[in-house]
PALODREN-964106 format. One record per atom (N, C-alpha, C): residue in one letter; x, y, z. Coordinates in steps of 0.001 Angstrom, whole numbers, plus 500000, padded with zeros to 6 digits. Example, Ala and Ser with C-alpha at 12.3 -4.5 7.8 and 13.67 -1.06 7.14 Angstrom:
<pts>
A513190494310507800 A512300495500507800 A513200496700507800 S512850497750507080 S513670498940507140 S512900500030507870 
</pts>
This chain:
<pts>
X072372502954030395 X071204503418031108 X071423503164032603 X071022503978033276 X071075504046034724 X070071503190035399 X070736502501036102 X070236501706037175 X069864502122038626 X068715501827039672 X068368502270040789 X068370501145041490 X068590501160042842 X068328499593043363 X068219500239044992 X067527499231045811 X066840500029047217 X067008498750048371 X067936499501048983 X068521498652050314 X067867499255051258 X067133497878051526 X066330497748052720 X066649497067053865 X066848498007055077 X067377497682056216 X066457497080057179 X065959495831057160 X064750495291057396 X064608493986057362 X064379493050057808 X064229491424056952 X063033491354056664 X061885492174056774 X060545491712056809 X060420492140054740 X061250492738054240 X060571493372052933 X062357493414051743 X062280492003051137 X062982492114050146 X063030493234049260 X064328493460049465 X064325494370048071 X063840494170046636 X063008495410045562 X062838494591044430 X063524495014043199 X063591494607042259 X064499494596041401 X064464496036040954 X066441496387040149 X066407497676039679 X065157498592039462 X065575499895039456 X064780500850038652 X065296501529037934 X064851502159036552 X065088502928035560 X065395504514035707 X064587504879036628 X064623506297037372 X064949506333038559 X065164507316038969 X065570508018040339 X064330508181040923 X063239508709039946 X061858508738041402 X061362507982041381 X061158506909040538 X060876505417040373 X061227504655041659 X062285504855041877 X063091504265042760 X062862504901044006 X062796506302044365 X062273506972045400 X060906506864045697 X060256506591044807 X058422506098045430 X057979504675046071 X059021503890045493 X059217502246045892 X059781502661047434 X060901503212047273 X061738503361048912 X060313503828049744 X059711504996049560 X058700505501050260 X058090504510050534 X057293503712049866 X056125502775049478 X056720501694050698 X058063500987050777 X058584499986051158 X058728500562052805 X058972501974052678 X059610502162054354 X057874502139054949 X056756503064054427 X055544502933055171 X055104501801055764 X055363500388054710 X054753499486054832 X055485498329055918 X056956498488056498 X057469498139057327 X056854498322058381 X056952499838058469 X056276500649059781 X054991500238059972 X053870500010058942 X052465499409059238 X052340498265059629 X053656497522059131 X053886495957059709 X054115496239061289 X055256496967061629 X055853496681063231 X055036497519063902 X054660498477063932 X054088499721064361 X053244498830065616 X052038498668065127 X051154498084066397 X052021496575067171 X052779495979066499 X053629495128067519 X054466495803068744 X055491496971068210 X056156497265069141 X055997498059069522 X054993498853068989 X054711500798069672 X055618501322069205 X056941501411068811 X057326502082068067 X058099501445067004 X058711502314066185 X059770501564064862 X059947502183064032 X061327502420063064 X061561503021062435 X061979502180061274 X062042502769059817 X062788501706058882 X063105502743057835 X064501502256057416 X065722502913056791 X065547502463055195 X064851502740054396 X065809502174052882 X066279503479051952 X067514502825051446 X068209503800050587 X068243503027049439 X068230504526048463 X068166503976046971 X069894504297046570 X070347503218045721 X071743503320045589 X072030503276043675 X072558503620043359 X072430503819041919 X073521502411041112 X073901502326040220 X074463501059039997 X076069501081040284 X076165502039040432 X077733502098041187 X077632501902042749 X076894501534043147 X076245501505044439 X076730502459045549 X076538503696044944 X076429504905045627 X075298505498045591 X075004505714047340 X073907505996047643 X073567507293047470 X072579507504047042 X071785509150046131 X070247509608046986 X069805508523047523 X068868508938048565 X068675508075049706 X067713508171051007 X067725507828052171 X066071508264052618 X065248507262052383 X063836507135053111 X063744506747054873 X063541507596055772 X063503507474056535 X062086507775057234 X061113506350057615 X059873506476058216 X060257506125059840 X059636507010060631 X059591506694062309 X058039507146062692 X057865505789063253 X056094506386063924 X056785505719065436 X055384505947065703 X054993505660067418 X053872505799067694 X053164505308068609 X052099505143069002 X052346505792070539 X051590506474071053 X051423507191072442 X049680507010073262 X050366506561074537 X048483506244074625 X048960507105076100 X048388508227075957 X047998508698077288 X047598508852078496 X046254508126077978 X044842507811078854 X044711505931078481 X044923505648079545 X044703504079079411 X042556503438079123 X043012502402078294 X041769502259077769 X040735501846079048 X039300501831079289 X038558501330080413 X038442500204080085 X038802499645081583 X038115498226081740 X036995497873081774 X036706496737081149 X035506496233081030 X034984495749082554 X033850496423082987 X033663495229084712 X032841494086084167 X033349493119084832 X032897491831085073 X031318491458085880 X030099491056084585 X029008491135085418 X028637490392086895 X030288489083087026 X029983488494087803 X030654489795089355 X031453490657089103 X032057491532089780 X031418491904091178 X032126491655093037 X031373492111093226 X031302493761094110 
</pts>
């Protein structure tokens, strides 16, 4: 029986054990790359995260690739200071 396993290029999100399927294994990769990105996203403004699912010969068969960013255009208003003068 075929084995799935998902290398995650990341330290924040251990990999978790085999999968039985191929989309098994591709919904975890999905699941794992979003949740990187929801981790770093508002820290660094931007970030991307890489996991690939590799089969038990550890040849790689797919490649989840999430990239966000955050863009602020218009800077937020300052609050004035009631003591302000």
């Amino acid at each position: 029986m075929p084995r799935y396993h998902l290398n995650v290029h990341d330290e924040l999100n251990p990999a978790p054990a085999g999968f039985e399927t191929l989309a098994a294994a591709e919904r975890e990769a999905a699941r794992t790359a979003a949740a990187i990105g929801l981790h770093k996203l508002p820290h660094d403004g931007a970030c991307q995260a890489v996991v690939e699912v590799s089969d038990e010969h550890h040849q790689r068969v797919a490649v989840m690739t999430v990239s966000m960013r955050i863009d602020r255009p218009i800077s937020p208003p300052r609050m004035l200071s009631p003591w302000a003068a």
